[in-house]
VEXVEXTOR-329856 format. One line per 5 residues: number of its first residue (from 1); their letters; for each residue z, y, x of C-alpha. Coordinates in nm, 2 decimals. Example, Ala and Ser with C-alpha at 12.3 -4.5 7.8 and 13.67 -1.06 7.14 Angstrom:
VEXVEXTOR-329856
1> AS> 0.78,-0.45,1.23  0.71,-0.11,1.37
//
This chain:
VEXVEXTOR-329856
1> XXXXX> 14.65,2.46,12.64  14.83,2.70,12.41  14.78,2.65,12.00  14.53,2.96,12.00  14.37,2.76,12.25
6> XXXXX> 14.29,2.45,12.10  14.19,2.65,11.74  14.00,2.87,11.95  13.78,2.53,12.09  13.76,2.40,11.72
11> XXXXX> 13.59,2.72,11.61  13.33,2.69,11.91  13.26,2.37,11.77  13.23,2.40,11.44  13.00,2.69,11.55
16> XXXXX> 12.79,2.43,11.73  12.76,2.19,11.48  12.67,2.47,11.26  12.99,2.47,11.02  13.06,2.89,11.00
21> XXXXX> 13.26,2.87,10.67  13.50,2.61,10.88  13.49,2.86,11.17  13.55,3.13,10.91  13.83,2.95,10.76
26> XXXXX> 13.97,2.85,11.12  13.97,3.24,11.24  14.20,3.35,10.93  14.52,3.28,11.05  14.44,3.36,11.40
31> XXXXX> 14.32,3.70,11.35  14.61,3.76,11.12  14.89,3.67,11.38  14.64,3.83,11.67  14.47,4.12,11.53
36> XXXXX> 14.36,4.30,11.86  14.21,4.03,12.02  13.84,4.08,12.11  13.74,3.74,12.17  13.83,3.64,11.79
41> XXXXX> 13.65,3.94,11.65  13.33,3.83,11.85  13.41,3.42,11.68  13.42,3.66,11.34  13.12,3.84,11.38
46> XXXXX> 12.89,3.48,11.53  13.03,3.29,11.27  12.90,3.58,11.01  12.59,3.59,11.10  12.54,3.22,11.13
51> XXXXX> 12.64,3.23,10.78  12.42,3.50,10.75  12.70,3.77,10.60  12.52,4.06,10.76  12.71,4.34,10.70
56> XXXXX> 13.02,4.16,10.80  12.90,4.02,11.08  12.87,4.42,11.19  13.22,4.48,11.05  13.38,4.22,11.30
61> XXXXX> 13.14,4.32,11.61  13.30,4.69,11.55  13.62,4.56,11.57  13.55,4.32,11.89  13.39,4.63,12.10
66> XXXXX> 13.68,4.87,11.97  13.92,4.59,12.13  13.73,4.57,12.42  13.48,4.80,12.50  13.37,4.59,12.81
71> XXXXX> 13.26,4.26,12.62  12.89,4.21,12.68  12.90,3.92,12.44  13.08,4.20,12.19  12.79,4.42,12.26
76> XXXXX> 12.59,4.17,12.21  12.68,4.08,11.89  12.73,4.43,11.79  12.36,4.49,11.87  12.24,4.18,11.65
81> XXXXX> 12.47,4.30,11.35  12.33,4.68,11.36  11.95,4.51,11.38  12.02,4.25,11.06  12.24,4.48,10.88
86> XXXXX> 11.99,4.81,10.86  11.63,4.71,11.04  11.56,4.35,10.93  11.28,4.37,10.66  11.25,4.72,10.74
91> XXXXX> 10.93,4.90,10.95  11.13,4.96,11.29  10.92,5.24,11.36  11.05,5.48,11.13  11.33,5.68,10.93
96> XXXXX> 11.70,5.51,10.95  11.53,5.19,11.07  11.41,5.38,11.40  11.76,5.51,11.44  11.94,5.20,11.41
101> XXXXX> 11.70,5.00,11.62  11.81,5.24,11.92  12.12,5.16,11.83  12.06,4.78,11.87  11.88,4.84,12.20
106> XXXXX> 12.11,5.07,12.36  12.46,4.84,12.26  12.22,4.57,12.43  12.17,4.75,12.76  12.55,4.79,12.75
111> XXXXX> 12.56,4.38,12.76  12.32,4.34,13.02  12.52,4.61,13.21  12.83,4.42,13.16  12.66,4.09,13.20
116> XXXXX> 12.42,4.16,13.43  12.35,3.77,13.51  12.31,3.63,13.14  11.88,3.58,13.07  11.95,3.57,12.68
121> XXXXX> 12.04,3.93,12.67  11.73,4.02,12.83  11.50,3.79,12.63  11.69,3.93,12.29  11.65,4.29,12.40
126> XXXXX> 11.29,4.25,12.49  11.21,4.05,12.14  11.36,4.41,11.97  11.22,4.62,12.21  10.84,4.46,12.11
131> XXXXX> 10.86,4.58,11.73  10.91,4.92,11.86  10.62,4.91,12.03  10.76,4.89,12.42  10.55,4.63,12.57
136> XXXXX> 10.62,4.76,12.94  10.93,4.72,12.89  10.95,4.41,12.72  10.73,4.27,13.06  11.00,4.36,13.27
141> XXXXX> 11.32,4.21,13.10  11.13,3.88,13.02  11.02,3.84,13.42  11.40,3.90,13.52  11.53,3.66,13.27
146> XXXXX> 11.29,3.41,13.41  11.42,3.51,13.76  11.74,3.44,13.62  11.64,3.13,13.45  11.30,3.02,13.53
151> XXXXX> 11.26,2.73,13.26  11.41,2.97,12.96  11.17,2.88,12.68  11.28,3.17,12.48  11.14,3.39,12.76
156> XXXXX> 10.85,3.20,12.78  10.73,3.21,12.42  10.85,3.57,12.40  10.59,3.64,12.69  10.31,3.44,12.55
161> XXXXX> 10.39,3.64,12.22  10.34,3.98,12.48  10.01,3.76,12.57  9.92,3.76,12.18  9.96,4.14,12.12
166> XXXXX> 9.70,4.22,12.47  9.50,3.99,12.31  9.53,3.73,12.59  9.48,3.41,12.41  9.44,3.19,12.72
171> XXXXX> 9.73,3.33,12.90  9.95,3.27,12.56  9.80,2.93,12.54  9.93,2.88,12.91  10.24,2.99,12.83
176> XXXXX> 10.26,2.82,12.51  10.19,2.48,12.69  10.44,2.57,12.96  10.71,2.63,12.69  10.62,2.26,12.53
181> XXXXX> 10.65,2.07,12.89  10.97,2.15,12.90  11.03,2.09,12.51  10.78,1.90,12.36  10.93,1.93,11.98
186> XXXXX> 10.97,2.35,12.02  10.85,2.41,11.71  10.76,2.84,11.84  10.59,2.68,12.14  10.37,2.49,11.88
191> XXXXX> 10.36,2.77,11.66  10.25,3.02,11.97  10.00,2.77,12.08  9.83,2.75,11.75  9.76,3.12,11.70
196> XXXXX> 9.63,3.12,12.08  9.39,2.83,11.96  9.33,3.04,11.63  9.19,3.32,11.80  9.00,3.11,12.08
201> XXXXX> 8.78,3.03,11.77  8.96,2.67,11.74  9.09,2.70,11.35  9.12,2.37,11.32  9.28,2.23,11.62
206> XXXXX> 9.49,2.55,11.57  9.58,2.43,11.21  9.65,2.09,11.38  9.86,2.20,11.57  10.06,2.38,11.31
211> XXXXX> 10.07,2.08,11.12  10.25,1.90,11.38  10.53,2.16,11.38  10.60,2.09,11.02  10.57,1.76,11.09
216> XXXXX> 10.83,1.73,11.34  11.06,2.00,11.19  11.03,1.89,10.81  11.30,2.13,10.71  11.28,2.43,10.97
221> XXXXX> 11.13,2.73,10.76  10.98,2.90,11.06  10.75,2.58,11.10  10.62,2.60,10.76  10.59,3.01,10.80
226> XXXXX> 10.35,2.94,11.12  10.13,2.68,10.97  10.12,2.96,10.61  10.05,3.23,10.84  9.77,3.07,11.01
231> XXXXX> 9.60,2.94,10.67  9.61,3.28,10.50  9.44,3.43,10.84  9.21,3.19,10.89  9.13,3.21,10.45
236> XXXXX> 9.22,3.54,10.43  9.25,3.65,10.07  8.98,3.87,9.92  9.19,4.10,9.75  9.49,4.15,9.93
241> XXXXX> 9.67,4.48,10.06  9.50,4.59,10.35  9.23,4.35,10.35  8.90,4.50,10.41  8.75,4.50,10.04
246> XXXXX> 9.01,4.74,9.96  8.91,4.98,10.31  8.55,4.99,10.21  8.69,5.24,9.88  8.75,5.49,10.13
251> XXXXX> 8.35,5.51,10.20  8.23,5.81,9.96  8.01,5.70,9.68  7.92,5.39,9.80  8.28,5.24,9.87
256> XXXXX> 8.34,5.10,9.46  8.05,4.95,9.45  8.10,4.80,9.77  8.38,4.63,9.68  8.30,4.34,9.46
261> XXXXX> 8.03,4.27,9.71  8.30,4.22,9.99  8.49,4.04,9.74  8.26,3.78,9.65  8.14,3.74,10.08
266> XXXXX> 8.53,3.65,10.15  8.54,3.43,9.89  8.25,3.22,9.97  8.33,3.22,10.30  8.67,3.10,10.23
271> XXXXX> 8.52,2.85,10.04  8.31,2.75,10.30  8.54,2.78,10.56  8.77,2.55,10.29  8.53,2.27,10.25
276> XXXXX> 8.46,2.21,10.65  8.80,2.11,10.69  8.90,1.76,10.79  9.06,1.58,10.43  9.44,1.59,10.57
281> XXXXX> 9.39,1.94,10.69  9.24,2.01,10.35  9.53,1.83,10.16  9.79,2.04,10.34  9.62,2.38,10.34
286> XXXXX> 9.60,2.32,9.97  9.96,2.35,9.91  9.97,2.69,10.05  9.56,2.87,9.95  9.52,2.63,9.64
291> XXXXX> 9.18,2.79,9.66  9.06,2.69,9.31  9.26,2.93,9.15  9.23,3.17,9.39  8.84,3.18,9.35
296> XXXXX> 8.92,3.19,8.92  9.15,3.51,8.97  8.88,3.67,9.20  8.59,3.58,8.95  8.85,3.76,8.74
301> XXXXX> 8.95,4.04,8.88  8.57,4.11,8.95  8.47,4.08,8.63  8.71,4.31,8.50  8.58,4.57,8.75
306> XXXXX> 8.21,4.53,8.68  8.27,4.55,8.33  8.52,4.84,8.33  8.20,5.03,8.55  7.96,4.91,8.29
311> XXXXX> 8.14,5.03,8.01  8.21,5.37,8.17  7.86,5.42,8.28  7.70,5.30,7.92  7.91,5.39,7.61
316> XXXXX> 7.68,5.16,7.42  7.82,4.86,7.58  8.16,4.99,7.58  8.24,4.79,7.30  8.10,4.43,7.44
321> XXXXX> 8.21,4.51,7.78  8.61,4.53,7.65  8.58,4.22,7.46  8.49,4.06,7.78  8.74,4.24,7.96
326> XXXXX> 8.97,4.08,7.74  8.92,3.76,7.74  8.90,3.77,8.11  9.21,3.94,8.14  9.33,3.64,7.92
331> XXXXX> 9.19,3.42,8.14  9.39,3.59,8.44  9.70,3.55,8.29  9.64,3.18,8.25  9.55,3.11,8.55
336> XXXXX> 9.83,3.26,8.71  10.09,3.09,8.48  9.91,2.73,8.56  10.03,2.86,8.91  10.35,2.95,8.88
341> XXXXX> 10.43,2.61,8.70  10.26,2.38,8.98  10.45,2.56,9.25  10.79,2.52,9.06  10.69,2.15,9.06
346> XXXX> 10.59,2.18,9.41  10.95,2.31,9.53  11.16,2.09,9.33  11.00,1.78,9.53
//
């Protein structure tokens, strides 16, 4: 094995044991004294976005597909480096994103030309292809890369996700279950088999279930984003954007009225909801709906709205109405400072 070839096998590994600033500093000297090879761009661009250097990432996948236009893993990483770089965190569907998530597709398509046989393509173009809204398509890739690779657990969570959005919650939980026989600490199989349980009308088996993934996978954030998800849908805040208290202002007349009504429903059954839990599900839901001082900013917030009507509607109790406005707005502020603090606290241990 030539020198290239031995650095070449370090950088794979430190790319395995998940060291990309040593892969990074490995790839220096190489690229330098072999500028126009492809395989070292592609090492450039993984290691990037393992390190999670976007932009660069994109920068190096260029170069690897401008050195060799028929790489499927250049393609490949070209794809992932136009998605990160300019439609992560942005609405797929629209403006620039839409553009560049084509993009991503279409350089995928080229890989799965080029590399016809390789399931991970597939599963990765039909995981974009879902936040565009192609579902059909998204069928079809995930049942060849199963074809392919018939115990692919990415495949099968992405299809019980497809399950999910045709609301199929038994056939997710089927798939879910499938995906956890084959790895029984797959913290997305846990996380996909709790939203199917969620909305079988099992919250708290669901919640359970959640739990465990954290509990296996301590320091993986998607395990804590799961079990957070399935609290706030299952104690869905009041007042939130796009929560129906703020829909039932579009009714004419009626709809501000309506709203502190809805407010105060969700809120009770939240607390209701809350207060059936078993104590350790309780104790951990806590940490993400500390639902005391979410019921004190609704009180709040709903105060300030009724009073602000009163006062409008009666100028004689303008005056009252805005010293109790006031002092509720002061209570507001408190009692979103007293929550700031405790989750500081909260992430320093």
């Amino acid at each position: 094995m030539t020198a290239t070839g031995v650095e070449t096998t370090r950088v794979r590994a430190a790319l395995e044991l998940g060291r990309p600033a040593e892969a990074l500093r490995l790839l220096s000297p190489l690229l330098a004294s072999d500028p126009d090879n492809a395989a070292l761009w592609t090492l450039l661009s993984e290691a990037h976005h393992d390190a999670e250097a976007y932009p660069q990432a994109l920068e190096a996948a260029v170069r690897a597909v401008r050195a060799d236009p028929h790489s499927g893993q250049a393609q490949f990483f070209l794809a992932l480096g136009v998605w990160n770089t300019h439609v992560l965190g942005r609405n797929p569907r629209w403006g620039a994103a839409r553009r560049h998530a084509r993009q991503a597709q279409d350089a995928l398509r080229s890989a799965i030309a080029l590399t016809p046989f390789h399931p991970g393509y597939r599963v990765t173009l039909a995981q974009l292809v879902l936040q565009t809204g192609g579902t059909a398509e998204a069928r079809t890739l995930l049942t060849r890369a199963l074809e392919l690779h018939p115990h692919s657990t990415p495949a099968l969570v992405t299809l019980a996700e497809l399950a999910l959005k045709r609301r199929d919650a038994p056939e997710a939980e089927r798939l879910a279950r499938q995906v956890l026989a084959l790895e029984p600490q797959s913290v997305p199989g846990l996380g996909t088999l709790a939203w199917a349980q969620l909305r079988q009308n099992d919250p708290h088996t669901a919640l359970r279930t959640a739990l465990d993934a954290v509990r296996l996978a301590p320091g993986d954030p998607a395990a804590r984003a799961y079990f957070s998800a399935l609290s706030h849908a299952y104690l869905p805040r009041p007042l939130a954007r796009g929560s129906w208290t703020w829909r039932l202002a579009m009714i004419p007349q009626a709809g501000i009225a309506l709203i502190p009504v809805m407010a105060v429903g969700l809120t009770t059954r939240n607390v209701w909801r809350y207060r059936r839990l078993p104590p350790e599900l309780r104790a951990a839901v806590a940490l993400v709906r500390p639902m005391r001082r979410e019921v004190g900013v609704t009180v709040c917030v709903l105060g300030i709205v009724v009073l602000g009507v009163v006062g409008l509607l009666d100028t004689r109790l303008a005056g009252p109405a805005g010293l109790l406005i006031s002092v509720l707005m002061l209570g507001l502020v408190a009692f979103l400072i007293v929550g700031a603090v405790r989750g500081i606290r909260l992430r320093r241990r």
